[in-house]
C-alpha positions as CSV (number, residue, x, y, z in Angstrom):
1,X,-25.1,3.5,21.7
2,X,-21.5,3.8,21.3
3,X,-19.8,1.7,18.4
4,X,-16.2,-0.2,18.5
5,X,-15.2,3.3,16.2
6,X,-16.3,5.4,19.4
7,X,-14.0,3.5,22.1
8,X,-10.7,3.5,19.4
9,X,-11.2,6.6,19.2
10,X,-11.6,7.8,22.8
11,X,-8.5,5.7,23.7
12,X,-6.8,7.2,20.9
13,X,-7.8,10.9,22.5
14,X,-6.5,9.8,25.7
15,X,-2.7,8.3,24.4
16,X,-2.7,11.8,23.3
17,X,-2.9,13.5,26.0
18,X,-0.7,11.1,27.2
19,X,2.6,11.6,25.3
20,X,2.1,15.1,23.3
21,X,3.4,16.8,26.5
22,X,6.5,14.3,26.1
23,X,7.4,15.3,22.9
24,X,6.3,18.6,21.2
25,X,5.8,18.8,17.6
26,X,9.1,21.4,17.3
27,X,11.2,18.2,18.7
28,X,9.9,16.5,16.0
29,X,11.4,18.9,13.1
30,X,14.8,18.9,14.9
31,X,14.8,15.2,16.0
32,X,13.1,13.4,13.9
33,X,15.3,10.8,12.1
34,X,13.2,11.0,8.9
35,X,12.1,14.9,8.8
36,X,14.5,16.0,5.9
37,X,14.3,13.2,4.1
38,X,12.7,13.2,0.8
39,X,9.0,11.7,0.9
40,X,7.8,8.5,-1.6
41,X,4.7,9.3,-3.7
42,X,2.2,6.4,-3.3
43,X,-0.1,8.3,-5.8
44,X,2.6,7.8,-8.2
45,X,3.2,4.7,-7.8
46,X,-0.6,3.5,-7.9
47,X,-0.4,5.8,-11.3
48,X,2.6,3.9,-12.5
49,X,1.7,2.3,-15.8
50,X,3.0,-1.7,-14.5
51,X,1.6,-1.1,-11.2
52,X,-0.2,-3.9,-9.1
53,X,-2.2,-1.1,-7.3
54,X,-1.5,-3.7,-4.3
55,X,-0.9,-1.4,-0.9
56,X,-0.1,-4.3,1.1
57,X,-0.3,-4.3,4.9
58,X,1.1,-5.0,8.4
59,X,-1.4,-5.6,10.5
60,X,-1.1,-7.6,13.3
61,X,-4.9,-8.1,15.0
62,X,-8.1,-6.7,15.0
63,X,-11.0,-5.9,16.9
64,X,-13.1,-8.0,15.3
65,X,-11.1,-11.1,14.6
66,X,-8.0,-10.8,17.6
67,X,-4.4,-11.4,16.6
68,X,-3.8,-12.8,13.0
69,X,0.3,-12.2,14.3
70,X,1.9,-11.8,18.2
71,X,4.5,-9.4,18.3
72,X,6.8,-12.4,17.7
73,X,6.7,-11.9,14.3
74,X,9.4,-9.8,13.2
75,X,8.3,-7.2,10.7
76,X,11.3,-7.7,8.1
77,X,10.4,-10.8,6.0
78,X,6.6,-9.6,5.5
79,X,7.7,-6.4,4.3
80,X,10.9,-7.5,2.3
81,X,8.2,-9.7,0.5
82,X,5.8,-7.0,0.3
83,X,9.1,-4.5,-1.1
84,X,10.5,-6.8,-3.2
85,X,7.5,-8.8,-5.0
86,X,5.2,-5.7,-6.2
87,X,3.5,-3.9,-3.6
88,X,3.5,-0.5,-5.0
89,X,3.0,0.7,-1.0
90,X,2.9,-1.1,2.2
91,X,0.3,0.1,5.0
92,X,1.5,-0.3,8.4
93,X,-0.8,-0.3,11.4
94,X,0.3,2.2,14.3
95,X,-2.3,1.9,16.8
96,X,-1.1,-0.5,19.5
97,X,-4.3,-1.1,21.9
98,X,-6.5,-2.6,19.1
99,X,-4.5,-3.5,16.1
100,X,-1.3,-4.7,18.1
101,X,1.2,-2.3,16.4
102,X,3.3,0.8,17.2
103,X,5.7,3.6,15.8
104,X,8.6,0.7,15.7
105,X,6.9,-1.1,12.7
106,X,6.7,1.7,11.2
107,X,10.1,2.6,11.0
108,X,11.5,-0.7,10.8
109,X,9.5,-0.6,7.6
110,X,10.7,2.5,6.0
111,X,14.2,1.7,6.4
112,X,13.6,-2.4,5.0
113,X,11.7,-0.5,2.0
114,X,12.1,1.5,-1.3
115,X,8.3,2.2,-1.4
116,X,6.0,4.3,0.0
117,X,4.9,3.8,3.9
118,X,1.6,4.6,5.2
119,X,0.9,5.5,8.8
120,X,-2.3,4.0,9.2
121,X,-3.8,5.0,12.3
122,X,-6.7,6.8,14.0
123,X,-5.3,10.6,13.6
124,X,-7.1,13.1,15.6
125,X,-4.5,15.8,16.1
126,X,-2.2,17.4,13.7
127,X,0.2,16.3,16.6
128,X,0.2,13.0,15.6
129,X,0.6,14.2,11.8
130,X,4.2,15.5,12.7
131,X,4.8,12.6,14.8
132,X,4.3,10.4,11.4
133,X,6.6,12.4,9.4
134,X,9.2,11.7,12.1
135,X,8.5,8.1,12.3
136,X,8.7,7.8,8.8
137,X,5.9,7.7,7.3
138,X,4.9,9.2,3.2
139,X,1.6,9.1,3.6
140,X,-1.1,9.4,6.2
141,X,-4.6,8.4,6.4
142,X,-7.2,10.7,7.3
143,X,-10.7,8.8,8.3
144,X,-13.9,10.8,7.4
145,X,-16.2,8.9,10.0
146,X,-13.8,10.5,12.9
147,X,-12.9,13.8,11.7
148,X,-15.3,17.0,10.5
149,X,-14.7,18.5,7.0
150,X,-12.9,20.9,8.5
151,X,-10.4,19.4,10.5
152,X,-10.1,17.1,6.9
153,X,-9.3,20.4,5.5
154,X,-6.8,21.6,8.4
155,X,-5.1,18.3,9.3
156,X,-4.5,17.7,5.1
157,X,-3.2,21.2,4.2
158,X,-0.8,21.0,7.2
159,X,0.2,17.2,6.1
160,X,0.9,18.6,2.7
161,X,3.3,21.5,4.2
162,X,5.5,19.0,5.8
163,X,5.8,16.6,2.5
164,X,3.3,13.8,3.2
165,X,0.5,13.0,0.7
166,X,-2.9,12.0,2.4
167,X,-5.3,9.4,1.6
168,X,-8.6,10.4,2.9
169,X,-10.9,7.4,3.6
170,X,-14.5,7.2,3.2
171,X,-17.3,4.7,3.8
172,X,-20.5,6.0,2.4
173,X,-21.6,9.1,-0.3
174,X,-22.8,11.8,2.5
175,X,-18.5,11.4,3.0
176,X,-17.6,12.9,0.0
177,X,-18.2,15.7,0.9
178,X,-15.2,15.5,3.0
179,X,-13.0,15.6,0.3
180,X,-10.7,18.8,-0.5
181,X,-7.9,19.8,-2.7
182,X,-5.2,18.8,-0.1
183,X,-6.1,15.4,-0.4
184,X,-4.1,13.1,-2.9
185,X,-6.0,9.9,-2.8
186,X,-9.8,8.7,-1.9
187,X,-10.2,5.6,0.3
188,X,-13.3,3.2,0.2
189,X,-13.7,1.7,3.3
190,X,-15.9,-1.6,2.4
191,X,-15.6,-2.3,6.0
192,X,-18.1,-0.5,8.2
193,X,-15.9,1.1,10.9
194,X,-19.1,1.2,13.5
195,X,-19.8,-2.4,12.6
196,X,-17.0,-4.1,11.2
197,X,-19.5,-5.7,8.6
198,X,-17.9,-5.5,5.1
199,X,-19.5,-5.0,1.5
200,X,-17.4,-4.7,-1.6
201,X,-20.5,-2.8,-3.3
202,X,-19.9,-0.2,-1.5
203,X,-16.9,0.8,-3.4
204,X,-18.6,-0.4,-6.3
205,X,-21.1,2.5,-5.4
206,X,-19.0,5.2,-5.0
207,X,-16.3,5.0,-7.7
208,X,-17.9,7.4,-10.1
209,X,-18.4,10.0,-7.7
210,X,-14.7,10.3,-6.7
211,X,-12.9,13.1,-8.6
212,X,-10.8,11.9,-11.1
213,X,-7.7,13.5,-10.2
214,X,-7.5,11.9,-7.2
215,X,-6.7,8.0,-7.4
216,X,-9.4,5.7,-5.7
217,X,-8.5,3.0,-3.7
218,X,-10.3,0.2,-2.4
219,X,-9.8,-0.9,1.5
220,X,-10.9,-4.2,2.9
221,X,-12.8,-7.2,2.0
222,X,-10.4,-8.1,-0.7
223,X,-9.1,-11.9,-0.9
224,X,-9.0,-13.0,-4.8
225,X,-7.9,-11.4,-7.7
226,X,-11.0,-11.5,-9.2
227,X,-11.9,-8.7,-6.8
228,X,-9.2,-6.8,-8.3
229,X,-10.2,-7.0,-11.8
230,X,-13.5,-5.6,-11.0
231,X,-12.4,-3.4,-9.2
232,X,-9.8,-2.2,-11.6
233,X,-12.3,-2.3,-14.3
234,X,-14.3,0.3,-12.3
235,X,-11.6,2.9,-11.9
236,X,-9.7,1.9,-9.2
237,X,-6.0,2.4,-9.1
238,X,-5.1,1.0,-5.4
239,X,-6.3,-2.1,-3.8
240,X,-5.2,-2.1,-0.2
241,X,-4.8,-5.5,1.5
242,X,-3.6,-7.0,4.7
243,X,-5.9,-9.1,6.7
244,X,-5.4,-11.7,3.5
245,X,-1.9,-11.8,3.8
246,X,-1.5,-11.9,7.3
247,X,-4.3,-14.4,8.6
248,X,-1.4,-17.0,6.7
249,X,1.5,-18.7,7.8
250,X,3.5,-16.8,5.7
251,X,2.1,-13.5,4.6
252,X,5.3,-13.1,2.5
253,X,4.7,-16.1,0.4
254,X,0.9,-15.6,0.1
255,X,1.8,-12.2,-1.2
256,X,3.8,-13.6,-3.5
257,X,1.5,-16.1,-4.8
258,X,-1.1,-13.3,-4.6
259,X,0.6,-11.2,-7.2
260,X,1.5,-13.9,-9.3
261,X,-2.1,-14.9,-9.8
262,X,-2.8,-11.5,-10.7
263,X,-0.1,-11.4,-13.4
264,X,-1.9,-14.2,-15.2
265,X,-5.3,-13.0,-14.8
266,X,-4.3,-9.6,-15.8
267,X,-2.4,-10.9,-19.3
């Protein structure tokens, strides 16, 4: 029976062979605004000793839930807010079809910002890996429910040669296996990409079977700060958020208040 995972990814497959033969990886390295530009470490900043850990997002809709924001929404004053109030990265959602963005937000945020960008998308083709570098992306995700251990392995050692760092996403413990040494960071999903059913416990589960070397972060499901400090408490270092911020009227402002709670709960 094929899962919501399953069509992303087959529409992803076919916008691929849609514009790869429009622009080839080579007219990335020449063109490509952002190419020689020095890349922002997101591991270091979830390592920074006054981080928040907070990777916030822009994320405009889901599968699951529809549009949290049109495309009215400008993408400035959600990520100034995001830049300027403690996120130590901001995710930004690429994939137009089902999460209602596209390459625009992505650079729009990398110019607005002084921290790192991730390209969070369903990636599929190293094509696509080069194509975030130009767009301006730092980091890239890599999701172990679509890819095999070796195209982890392929698609992260050529993300390293080009300067981004990769944060390879998981969802359960036969997944950990897709972890290599090309890899900077491990993502829990707590959100079941086949069902969209979420479960903090499931980071909860995995933490201590992470390699330490490589900074955990938690993905999804998280909407109080209390989450946070056990999660924190556990051993993770990131705490990526975005449907909690943009569901709101203002996901600057409840960003703002977001951090702010945490700064009291955390003293």
């Amino acid at each position: 029976m094929s899962t919501i995972l399953d069509t992303i990814i087959a529409n992803k497959r076919k916008e691929i062979e849609k514009f790869k033969p429009l622009s080839s990886v080579e007219r990335f390295e020449r063109d490509g605004f952002f190419w020689k530009i020095s890349n922002r470490s997101l591991k270091q900043s979830l390592l920074a000793e006054d981080s928040t850990g907070i990777i916030a997002e822009f994320k405009r809709k889901s599968p699951s839930k529809g549009w949290f924001k049109t495309k009215e929404l400008e993408v400035e004053p959600v990520v100034r807010a995001y830049n300027d109030l403690g996120a130590a990265g901001i995710s930004v959602l690429t994939d137009e079809e089902f999460f209602g963005g596209d390459l625009d937000d992505l650079i729009q945020t990398k110019v607005i910002s002084d921290i790192p960008v991730l390209r969070k998308d369903f990636i599929v083709d190293p094509w696509q890996i080069a194509e975030a570098k130009a767009f301006g992306a730092d980091v890239i995700l890599l999701i172990a429910a679509c890819l095999t251990k070796s195209e982890v392995k392929q698609f992260a050692a050529y993300a390293k040669s080009i300067g981004l760092e990769v944060l390879l996403e998981i969802h359960n413990e036969e997944e950990l296996d897709h972890i290599c040494t090309d890899v900077d960071m491990v993502g829990v999903n707590n959100r079941n990409l086949k069902t969209f059913e979420v479960d903090i416990d499931i980071s909860l589960g995995l933490i201590n079977k992470i390699p330490t070397e490589k900074p955990a972060v938690a993905e999804s499901g998280i909407s109080d700060v209390q989450t946070i400090v056990t999660l924190r408490k556990a051993g993770f270092k990131g705490f990526l958020i975005g449907e909690n911020f943009m569901k709101k009227e203002y996901p600057g402002l409840a960003f703002e208040q977001f951090v702010i709670d945490l700064q009291r709960v955390s003293e």
